[in-house]
PATI-74746 format. One record per residue (C-alpha): residue in one letter; y, x, z. Coordinates in steps of 0.1 Angstrom, whole numbers, plus 5000, padded with zeros to 4 digits. Last residue first. Layout:
<atom "A",<Y,X,Z>>
...
//
This chain:
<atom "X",<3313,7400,4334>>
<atom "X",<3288,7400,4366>>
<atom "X",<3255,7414,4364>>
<atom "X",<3230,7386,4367>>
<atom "X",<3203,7396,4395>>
<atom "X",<3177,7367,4387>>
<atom "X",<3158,7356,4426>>
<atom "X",<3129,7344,4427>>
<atom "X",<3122,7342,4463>>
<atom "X",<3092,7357,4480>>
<atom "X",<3104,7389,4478>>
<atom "X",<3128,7383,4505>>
<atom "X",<3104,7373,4530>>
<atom "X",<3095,7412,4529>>
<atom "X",<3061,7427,4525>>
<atom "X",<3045,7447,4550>>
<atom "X",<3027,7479,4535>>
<atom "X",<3064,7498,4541>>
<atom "X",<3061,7498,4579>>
<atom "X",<3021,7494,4583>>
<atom "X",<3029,7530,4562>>
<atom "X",<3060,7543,4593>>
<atom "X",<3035,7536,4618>>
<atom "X",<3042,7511,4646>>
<atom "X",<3037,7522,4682>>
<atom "X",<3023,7495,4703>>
<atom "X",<3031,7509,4740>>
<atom "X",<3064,7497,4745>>
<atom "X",<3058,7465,4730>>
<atom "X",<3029,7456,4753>>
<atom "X",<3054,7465,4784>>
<atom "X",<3080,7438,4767>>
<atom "X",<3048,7413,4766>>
<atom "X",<3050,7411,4804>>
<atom "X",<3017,7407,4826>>
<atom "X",<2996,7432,4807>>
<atom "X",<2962,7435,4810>>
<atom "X",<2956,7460,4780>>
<atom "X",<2933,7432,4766>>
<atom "X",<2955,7401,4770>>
<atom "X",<2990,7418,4757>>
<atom "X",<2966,7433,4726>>
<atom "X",<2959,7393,4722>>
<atom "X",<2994,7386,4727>>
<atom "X",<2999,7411,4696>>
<atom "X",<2983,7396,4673>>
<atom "X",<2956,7423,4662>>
<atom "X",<2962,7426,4623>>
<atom "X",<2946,7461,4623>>
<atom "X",<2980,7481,4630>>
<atom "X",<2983,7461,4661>>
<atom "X",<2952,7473,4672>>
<atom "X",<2953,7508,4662>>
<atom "X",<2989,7508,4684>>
<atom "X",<2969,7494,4711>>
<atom "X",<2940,7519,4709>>
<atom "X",<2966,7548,4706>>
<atom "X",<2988,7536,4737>>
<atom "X",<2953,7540,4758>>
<atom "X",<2941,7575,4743>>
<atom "X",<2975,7584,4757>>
<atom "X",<2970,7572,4790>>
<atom "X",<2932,7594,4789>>
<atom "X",<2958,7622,4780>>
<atom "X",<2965,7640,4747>>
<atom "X",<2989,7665,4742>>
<atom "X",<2986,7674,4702>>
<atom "X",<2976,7710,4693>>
<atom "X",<2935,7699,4693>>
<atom "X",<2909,7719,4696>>
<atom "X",<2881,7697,4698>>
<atom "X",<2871,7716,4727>>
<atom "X",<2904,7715,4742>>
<atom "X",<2909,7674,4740>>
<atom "X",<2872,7673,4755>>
<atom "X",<2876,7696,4784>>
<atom "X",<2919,7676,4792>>
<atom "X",<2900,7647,4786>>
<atom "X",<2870,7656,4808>>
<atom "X",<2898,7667,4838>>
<atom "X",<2916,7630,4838>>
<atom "X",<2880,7615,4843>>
<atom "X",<2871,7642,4869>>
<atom "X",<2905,7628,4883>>
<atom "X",<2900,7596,4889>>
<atom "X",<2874,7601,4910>>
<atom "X",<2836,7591,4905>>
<atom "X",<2826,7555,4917>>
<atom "X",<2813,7551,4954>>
<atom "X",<2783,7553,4972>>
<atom "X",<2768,7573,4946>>
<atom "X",<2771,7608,4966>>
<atom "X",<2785,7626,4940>>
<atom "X",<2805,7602,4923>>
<atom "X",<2789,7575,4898>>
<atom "X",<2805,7564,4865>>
<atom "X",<2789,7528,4861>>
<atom "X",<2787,7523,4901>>
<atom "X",<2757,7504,4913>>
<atom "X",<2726,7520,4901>>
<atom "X",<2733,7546,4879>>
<atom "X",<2701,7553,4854>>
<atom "X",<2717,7588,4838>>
<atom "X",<2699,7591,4807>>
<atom "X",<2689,7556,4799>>
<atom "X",<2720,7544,4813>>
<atom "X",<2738,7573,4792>>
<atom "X",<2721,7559,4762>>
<atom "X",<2730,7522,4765>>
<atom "X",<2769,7532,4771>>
<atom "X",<2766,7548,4736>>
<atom "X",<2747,7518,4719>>
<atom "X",<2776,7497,4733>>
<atom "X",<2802,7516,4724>>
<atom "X",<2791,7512,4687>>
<atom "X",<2784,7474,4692>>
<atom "X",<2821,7470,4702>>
<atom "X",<2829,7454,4740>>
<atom "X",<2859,7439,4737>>
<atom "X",<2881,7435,4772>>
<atom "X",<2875,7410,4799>>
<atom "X",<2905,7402,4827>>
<atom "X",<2905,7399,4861>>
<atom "X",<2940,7402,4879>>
<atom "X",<2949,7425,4913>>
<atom "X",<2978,7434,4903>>
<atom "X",<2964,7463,4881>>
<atom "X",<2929,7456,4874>>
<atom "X",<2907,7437,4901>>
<atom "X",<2875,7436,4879>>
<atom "X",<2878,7444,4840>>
<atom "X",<2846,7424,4822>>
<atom "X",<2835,7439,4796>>
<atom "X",<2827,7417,4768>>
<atom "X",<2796,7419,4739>>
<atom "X",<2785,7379,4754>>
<atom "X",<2754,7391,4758>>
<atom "X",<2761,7426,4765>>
<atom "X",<2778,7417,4793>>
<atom "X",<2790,7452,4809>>
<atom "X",<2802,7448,4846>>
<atom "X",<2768,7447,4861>>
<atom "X",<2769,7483,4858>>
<atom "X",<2799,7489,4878>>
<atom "X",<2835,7496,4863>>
<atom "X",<2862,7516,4889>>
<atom "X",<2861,7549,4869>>
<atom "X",<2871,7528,4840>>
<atom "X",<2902,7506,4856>>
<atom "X",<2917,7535,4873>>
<atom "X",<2917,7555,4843>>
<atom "X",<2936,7523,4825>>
<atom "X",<2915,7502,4800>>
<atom "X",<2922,7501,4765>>
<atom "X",<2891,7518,4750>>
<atom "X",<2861,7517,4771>>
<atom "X",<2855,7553,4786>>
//
């Protein structure tokens, strides 16, 4: 699944939808209706090359059974829930979850956050804010305005 995008968003992808040229994906009819592209990272795109070589889908990029149609939500929701348990993980993680990770990741790598706003297909920067979690080392790695002063403490007489 490309990082950032809702469930709905993913199952809904079709082949054509991955631009290799230009290393985007573009997000058709997201939430509200709005377009939007998203990174495309040369990693995921060797990955998403060798499932087409695998699985050849025509139209849809995730398939259902019959190919008319892209695979239900669901079997997404139920491969997270397979692959969160085979790595045997304590933590609850989600395909939502794995969404609020890559925007927190972001922000911790410098990512402005309009730009994370852009990519998550946000229309309010308030919901971007929610989900960019901000760990307690990006906390003490970020240096004050304060120390850019030279200040002298003189102790009083």
């Amino acid at each position: 699944m490309p990082p950032g995008l809702r469930a709905s968003e993913a199952v809904g992808l079709k082949v054509g939808d991955i631009d290799s040229g230009r290393m985007v994906i573009r997000v058709e009819h997201g939430k509200g209706g709005k377009d939007r592209y998203v990174m495309l990272s040369p990693q995921l795109l060797r990955i998403l090359r060798t499932y087409w070589r695998l699985a050849r889908p025509a139209k849809w990029l995730f398939p259902g059974r019959d190919e008319s149609g892209p695979i239900d939500v669901q079997v997404l929701h139920a491969a997270c829930r397979l692959a969160r348990a085979a790595a045997e993980l304590g933590k609850r993680v989600t395909v939502h979850t794995l969404r609020h990770s890559f925007a927190t990741h972001l922000l911790e790598g410098g990512t402005d956050i309009r730009i994370i706003q852009v990519l998550l297909g946000h229309r309010s920067l308030a919901t971007t804010a929610r989900y960019t979690q901000v760990s307690a080392g990006l906390i003490a790695a970020t240096a004050s305005p304060l120390d850019r002063l030279d200040l002298e403490v003189v102790p009083s007489a």
